[in-house]
C-alpha positions in Angstrom: -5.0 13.1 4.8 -6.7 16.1 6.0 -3.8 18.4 3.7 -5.1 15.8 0.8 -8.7 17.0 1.6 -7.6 21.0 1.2 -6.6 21.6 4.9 -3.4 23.3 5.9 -1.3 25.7 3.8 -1.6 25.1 0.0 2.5 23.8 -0.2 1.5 20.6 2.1 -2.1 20.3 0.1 -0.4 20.0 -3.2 2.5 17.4 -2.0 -0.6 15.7 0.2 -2.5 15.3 -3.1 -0.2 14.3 -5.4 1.6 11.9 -3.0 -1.9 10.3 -2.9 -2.6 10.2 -6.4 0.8 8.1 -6.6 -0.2 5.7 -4.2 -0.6 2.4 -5.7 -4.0 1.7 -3.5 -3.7 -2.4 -3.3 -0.4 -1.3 -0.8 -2.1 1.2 1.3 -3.8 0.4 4.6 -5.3 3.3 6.4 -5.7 2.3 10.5 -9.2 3.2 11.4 -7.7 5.5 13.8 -6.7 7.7 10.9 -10.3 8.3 9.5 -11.4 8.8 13.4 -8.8 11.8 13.1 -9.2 13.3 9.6 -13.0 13.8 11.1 -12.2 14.9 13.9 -9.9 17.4 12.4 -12.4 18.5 9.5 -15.3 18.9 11.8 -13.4 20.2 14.8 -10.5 22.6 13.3 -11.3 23.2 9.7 -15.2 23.4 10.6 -16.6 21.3 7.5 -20.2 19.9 7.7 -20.3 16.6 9.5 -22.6 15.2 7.0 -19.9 16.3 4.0 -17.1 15.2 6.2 -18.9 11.8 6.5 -18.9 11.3 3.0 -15.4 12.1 2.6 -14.2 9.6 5.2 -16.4 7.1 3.2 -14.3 7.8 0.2 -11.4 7.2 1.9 -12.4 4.0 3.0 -13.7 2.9 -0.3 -10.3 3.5 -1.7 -8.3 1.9 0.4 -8.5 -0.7 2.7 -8.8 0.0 6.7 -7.6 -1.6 9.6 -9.8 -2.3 12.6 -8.2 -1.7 15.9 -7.7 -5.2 18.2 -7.8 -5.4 21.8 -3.9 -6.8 21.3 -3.1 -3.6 19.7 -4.4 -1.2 22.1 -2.3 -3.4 24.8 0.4 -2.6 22.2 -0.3 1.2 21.7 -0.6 1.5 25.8 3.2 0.4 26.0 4.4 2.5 23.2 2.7 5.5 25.1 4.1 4.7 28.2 7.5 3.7 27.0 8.2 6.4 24.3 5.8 9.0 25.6 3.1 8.9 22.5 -0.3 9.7 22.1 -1.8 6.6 23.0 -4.2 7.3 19.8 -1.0 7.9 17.9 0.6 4.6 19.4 -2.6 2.8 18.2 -1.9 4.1 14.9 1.8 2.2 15.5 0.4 -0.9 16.6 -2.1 -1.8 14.2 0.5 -1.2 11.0 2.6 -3.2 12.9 0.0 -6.1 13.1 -0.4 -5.3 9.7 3.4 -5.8 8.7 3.3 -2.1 7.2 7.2 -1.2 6.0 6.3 2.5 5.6 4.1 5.3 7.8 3.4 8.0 6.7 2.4 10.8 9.4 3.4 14.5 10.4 2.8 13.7 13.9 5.7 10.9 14.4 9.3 11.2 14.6 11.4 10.7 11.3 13.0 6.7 11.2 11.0 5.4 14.6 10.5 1.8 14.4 8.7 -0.6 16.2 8.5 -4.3 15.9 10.8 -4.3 12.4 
């Protein structure tokens, strides 16, 4: 998300935005844990506003529907962390689109083909 919102090299912007303009949104769920990031990414690395970066997040959420993190997948996320060495906030990420019955991530941060729970 955060190449979709101009961040990173202008290759990854360009593929970011046009992958998301051919998203159909009613099959795109976006763990809360990913707008959590994309703000902490705009505020902390790329330096945006927090009141700007707000709004963007809010845009995202308005466009697609978010996933609230549970209790059962945070127990979840801790044993993909300490199973397959993940970022537990990664492995939350994992856990809630598998409550979710997601068929397809899409991150930078994970490891081409992992699968968990189907």
């Amino acid at each position: 998300m955060a190449y979709a919102e101009g961040f990173g090299d202008e290759a990854r912007c360009s593929a970011a935005i046009t992958l998301v303009d051919q998203l159909p949104a009613e099959l795109v769920l976006l763990p809360a844990q990913t707008l959590g990031e994309l703000y902490r990414v705009l505020t902390g690395k790329a330096r945006r506003e927090a009141t700007g970066v707000r709004e963007i997040i809010l845009g995202w959420a308005e466009s697609f529907e978010v996933a609230d993190s549970s209790w059962t997948a945070f127990q979840s996320a801790l044993d993909l962390s300490a199973d397959h060495g993940l970022q537990v906030w990664d492995a939350l990420i994992l856990s809630i689109t598998a409550e979710s019955h997601c068929h397809l991530r899409l991150s930078e941060d994970l490891q081409n083909g992992f699968t968990r729970r189907g």
